[in-house]
N, C-alpha and C positions, 0 to 999 in steps of 0.2 A: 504494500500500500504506500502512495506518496500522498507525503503532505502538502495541505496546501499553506501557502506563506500568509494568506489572507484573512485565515477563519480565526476567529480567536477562539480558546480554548478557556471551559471554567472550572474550577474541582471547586467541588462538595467536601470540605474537609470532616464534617460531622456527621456524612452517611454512614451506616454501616455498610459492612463488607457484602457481596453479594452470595445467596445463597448455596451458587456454585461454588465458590473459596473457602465456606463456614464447610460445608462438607468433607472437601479436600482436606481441610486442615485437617480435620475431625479422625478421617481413615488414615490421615498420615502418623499425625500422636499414636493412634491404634497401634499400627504397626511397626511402628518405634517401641511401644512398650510391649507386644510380643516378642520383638525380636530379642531386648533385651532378657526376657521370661526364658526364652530359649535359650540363650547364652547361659545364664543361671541355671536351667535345668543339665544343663551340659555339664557344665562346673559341678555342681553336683555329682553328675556321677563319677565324675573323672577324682574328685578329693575325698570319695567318700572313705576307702584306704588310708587316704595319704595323711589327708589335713580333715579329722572329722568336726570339730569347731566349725571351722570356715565353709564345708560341706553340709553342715545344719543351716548357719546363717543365708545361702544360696538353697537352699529349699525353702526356708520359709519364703526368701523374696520369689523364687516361682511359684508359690503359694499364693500369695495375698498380689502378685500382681495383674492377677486379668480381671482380679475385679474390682482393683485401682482403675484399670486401663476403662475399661466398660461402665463405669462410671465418669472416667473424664471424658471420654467418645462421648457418650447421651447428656455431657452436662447443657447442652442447648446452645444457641448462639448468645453471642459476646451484649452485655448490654452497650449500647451508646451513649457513654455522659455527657459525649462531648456536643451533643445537636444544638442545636440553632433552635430559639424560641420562636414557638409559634404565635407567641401574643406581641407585636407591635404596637408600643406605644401611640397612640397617635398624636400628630402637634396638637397645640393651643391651637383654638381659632386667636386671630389677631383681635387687640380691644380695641373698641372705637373711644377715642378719644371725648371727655368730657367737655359739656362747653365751657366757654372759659366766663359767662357769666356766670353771678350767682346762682346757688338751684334753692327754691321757695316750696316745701312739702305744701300740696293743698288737700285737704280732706274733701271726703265725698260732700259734706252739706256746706261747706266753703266756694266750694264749684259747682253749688247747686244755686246759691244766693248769688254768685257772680254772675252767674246769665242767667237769673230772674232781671237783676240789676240795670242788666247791659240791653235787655230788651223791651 
């Protein structure tokens, strides 16, 4: 694919990752943490002679690891702290400016007697 010089480009720095990536990752951790279960189970048999301490410790970790691993595989997708608020403020409206004579409160029966008066 060529780019073009003209288009501008915008990243979303507060989306989350797209559900194809969150999976990938997911099966990749997986099989990171078998592979090492397997390692371990190897070790084990290969020290059980040898070095039986260290041959216990390398079974319990193939033990308790695939259901470390299966639980961090199904922990769900990542939350996003980082998103962008959805609530915008919005401006002021601008004030209109007061007049610049005096202001005179008049009650309702003030401005009732005023234009009896006046009429």
């Amino acid at each position: 694919m060529r780019k073009r010089s003209g288009t501008e480009v915008f990243r979303i720095t507060g989306a989350r990752q797209g559900l194809a990536e969150d999976v990938r990752g997911r099966q990749r951790r997986y099989v990171i943490s078998m592979s090492v279960r397997t390692l371990a189970v190897i070790a084990t048999v290969a020290l059980w002679n040898v070095e039986r301490p260290v041959a216990i410790v390398t079974l319990v970790i193939g033990t308790l690891l695939p259901y470390v691993a299966v639980v961090i595989a199904n922990a769900g997708r990542e939350n996003a702290p980082s998103l962008p608020t959805t609530f915008v403020a919005a401006p002021a409206p601008p004030m209109i400016a007061p007049p610049s004579g005096p202001l005179v409160a008049e009650s309702g029966a003030e401005t009732a007697g005023r234009e009896a008066r006046e009429s």
